[in-house]
C-alpha positions as CSV (number, residue, x, y, z in Angstrom):
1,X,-31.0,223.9,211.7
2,X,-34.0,226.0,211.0
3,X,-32.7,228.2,208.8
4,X,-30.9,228.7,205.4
5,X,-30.4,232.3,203.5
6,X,-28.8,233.0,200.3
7,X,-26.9,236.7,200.4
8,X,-25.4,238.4,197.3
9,X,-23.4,241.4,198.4
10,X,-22.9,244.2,195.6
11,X,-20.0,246.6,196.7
12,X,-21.0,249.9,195.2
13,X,-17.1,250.5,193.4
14,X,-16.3,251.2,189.9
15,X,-13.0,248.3,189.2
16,X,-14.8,244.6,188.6
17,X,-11.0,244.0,190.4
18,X,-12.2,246.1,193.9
19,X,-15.9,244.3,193.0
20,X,-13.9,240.9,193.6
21,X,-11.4,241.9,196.5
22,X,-14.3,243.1,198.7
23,X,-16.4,240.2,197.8
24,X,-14.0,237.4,198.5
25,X,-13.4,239.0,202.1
26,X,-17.3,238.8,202.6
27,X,-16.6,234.9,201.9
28,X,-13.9,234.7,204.0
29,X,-15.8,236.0,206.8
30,X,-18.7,233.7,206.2
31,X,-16.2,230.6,205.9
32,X,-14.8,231.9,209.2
33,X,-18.1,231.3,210.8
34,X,-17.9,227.7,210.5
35,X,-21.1,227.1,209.5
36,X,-22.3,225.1,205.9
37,X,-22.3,227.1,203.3
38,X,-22.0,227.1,199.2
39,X,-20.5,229.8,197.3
40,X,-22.3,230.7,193.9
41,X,-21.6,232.5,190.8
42,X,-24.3,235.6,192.1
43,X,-24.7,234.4,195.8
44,X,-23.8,232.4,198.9
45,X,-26.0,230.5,200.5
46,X,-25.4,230.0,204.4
47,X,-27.9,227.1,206.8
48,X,-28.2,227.4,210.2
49,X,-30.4,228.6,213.5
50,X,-32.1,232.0,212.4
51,X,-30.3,234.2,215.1
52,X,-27.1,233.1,214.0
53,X,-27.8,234.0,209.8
54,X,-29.4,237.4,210.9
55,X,-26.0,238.6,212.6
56,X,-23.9,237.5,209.7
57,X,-26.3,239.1,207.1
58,X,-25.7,242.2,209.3
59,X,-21.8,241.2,209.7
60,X,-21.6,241.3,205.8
61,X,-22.9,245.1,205.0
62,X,-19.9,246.1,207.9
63,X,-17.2,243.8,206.4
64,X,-17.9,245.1,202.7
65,X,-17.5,248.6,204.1
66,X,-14.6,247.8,206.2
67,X,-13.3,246.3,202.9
68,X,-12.9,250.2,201.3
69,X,-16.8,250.4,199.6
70,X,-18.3,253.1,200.1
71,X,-22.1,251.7,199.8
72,X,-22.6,248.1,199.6
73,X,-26.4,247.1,198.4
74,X,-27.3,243.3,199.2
75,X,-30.2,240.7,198.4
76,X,-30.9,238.1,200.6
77,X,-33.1,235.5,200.7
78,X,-34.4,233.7,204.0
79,X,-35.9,230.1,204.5
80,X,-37.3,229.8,208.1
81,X,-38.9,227.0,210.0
82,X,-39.2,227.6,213.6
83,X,-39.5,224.1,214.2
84,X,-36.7,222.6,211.4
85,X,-37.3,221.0,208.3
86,X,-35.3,223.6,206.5
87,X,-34.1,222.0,203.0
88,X,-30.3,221.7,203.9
89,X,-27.9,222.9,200.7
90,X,-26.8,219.1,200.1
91,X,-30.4,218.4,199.6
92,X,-30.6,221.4,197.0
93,X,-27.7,220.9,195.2
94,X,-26.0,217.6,195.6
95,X,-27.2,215.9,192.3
96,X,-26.7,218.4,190.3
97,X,-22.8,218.3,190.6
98,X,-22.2,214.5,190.4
């Protein structure tokens, strides 16, 4: 892994309902990767090689619009280490939920 990046997707829609729907099918398409990832309350964080997390960033904006949004706005956040070392999400996270 040499690569982690966090990605909050905001579906430009008026209902907090449609707000949920399209997000939750952004997840589903991350989980359907089958890479390690961690959903948040404001963002998903995904690790893996760089290529890979580019083209499911992209993947993202097209599933939000296939969704029914119009617009879809999106912050992401990379971490990348050409040669590894990457803090994994276990590493960030772990000991905070035990």
């Amino acid at each position: 892994m040499n690569a982690s990046v966090a990605i909050q997707v905001l579906p430009h829609v008026s209902a907090d309902e449609e707000v949920v729907r399209i997000v939750d099918e952004v997840i589903d398409y991350i989980k359907s990767t089958g890479l390690k990832y961690y959903v948040g309350p404001c963002e998903t964080s995904i690790e893996g090689e760089y290529e890979e997390l580019m083209e499911i960033v992209k993947n993202c904006q097209y599933i939000a619009i296939q969704a029914g949004c119009p617009k879809v706005a999106s912050y992401v956040k990379i971490t990348f280490a050409p040669e590894g070392g990457v803090l994994t999400i276990d590493q960030k996270v772990t000991k905070h939920h035990q």
